[in-house]
C-alpha positions as CSV (number, residue, x, y, z in Angstrom):
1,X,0.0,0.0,0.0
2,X,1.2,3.6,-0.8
3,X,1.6,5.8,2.2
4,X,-1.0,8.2,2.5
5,X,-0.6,12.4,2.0
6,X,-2.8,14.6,4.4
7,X,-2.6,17.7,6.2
8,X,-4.2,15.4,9.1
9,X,-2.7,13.1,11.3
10,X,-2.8,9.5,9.4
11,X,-4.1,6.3,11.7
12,X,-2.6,2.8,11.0
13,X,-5.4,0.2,11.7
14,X,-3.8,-3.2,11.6
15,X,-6.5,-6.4,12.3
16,X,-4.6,-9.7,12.6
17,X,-5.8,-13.7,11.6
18,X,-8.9,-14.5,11.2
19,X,-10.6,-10.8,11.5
20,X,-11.1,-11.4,7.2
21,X,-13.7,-13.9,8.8
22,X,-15.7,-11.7,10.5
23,X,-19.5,-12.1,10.0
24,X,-19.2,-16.0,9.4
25,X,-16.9,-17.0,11.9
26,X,-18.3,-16.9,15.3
27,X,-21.1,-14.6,14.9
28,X,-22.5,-15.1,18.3
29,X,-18.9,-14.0,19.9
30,X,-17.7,-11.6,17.5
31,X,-21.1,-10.4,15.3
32,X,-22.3,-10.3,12.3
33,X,-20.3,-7.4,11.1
34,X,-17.7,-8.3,8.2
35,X,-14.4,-6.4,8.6
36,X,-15.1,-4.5,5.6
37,X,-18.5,-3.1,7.0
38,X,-16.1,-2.4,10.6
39,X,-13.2,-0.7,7.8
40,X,-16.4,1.6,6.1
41,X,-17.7,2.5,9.9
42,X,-13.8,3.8,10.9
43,X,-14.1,5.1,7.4
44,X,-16.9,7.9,8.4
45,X,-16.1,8.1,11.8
46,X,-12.3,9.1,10.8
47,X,-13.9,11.7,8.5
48,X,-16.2,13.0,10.8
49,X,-13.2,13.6,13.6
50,X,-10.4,14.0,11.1
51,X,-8.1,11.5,11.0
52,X,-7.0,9.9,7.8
53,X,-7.2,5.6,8.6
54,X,-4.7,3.6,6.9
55,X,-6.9,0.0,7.4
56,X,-5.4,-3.4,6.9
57,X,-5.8,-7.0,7.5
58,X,-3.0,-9.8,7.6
59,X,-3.6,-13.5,8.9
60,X,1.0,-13.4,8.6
61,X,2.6,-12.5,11.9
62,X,6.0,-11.3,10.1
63,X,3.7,-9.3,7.8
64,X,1.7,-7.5,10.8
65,X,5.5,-6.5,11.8
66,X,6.4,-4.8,8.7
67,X,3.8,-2.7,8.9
68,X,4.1,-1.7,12.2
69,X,8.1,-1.0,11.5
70,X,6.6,0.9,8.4
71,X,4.4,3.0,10.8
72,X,6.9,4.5,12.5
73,X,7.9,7.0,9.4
74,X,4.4,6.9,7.5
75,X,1.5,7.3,10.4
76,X,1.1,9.0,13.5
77,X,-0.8,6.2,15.7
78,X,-1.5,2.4,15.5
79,X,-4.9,1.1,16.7
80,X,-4.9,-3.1,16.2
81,X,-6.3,-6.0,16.8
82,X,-4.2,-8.3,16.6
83,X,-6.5,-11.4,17.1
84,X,-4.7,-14.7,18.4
85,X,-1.8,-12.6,18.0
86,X,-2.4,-10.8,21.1
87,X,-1.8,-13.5,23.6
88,X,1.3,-15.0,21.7
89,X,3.8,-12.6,20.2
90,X,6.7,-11.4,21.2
91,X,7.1,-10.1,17.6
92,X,4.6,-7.5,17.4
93,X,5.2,-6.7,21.2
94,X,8.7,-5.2,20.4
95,X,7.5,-3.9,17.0
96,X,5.1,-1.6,19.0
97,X,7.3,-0.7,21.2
98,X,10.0,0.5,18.5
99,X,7.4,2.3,16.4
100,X,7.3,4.7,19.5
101,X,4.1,5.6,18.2
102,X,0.5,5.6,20.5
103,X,-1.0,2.3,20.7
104,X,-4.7,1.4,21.2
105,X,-5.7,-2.1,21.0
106,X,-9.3,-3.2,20.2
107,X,-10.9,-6.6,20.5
108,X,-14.6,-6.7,19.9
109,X,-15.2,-9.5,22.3
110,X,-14.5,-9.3,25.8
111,X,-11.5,-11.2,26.1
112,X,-11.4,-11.3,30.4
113,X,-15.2,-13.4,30.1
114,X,-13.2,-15.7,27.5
115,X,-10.8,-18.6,28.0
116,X,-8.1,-18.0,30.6
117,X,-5.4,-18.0,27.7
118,X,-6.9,-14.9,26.2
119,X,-6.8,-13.1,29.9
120,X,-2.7,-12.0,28.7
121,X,-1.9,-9.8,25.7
122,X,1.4,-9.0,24.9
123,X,-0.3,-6.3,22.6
124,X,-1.0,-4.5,25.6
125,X,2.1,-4.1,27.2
126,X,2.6,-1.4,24.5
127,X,-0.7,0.3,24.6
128,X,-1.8,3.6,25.5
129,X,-5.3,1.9,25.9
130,X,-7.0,-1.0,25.7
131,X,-11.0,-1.4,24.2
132,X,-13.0,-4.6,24.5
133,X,-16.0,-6.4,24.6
134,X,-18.1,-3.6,22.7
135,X,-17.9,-5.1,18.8
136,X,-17.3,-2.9,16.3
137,X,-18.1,0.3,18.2
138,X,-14.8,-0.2,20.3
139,X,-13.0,0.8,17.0
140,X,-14.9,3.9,16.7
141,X,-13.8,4.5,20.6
142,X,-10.1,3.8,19.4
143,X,-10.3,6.4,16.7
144,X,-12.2,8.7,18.9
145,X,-9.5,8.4,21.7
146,X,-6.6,8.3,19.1
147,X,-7.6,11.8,18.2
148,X,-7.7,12.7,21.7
149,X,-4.2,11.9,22.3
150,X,-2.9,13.2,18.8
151,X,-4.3,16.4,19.5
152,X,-2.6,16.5,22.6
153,X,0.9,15.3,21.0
154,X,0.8,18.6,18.9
């Protein structure tokens, strides 16, 4: 994807395996939502508060990390999701960390009412913030809150 050029502060939005399966996977944990109906919500919502979104979708651990290297030098803020991810790697842990950019991470489901497992994210041991547990409008609350702390960066 090309970098993006605005005058406003540019959002990466990275959403990790499995997230291309939304509305068929799961519906009763996750919704019926697909991602692209979640990427056309941030969409309007980035609009309405303006940020410029930067949305993307890997189910590749080593590709999640690239971006988020990437981010460092093309974005101003990383909201993600990083699915299974979040409870397992290291990798996009210290990618996080070196983009030295804010962090919000978003699940839609709650993952503390979940299995034990999902109790831990790495994800958030770089995060500004965490949302869960409210579907797609927790990436709405990301955006919003991104915004929030963007403004106050400048």
């Amino acid at each position: 994807m090309t970098a993006i050029q605005s005058d406003r502060p540019t959002v990466l939005i990275l959403n990790g395996p499995n997230l291309n399966m939304l509305g068929v996977r799961q519906p009763e944990i996750y919704g019926r939502d697909t991602l692209a109906d979640i990427e056309q919500a941030c969409a309007d919502e980035a609009e309405q508060i303006e940020l410029e979104i930067d949305f993307r979708q890997s189910n590749h651990e080593g590709e999640l990390v690239t971006w988020i290297q990437e981010a460092r030098s093309a974005h101003d803020g990383i909201i993600v999701n990083a699915g299974a991810y979040s409870h397992t790697s290291v990798a996009i842990l210290d990618a996080l960390n070196a983009a030295e950019l804010p962090v919000i991470e978003v699940h839609l489901s709650n993952i503390f009412r979940r299995d034990a497992f999902r109790h831990h994210s790495y994800v958030s041991l770089a995060a500004t913030g965490v949302v869960c547990g409210l579907g797609v409008h927790g990436y709405l609350l990301a955006l919003q809150a991104m915004a929030r702390l963007l403004e106050t960066d400048r």
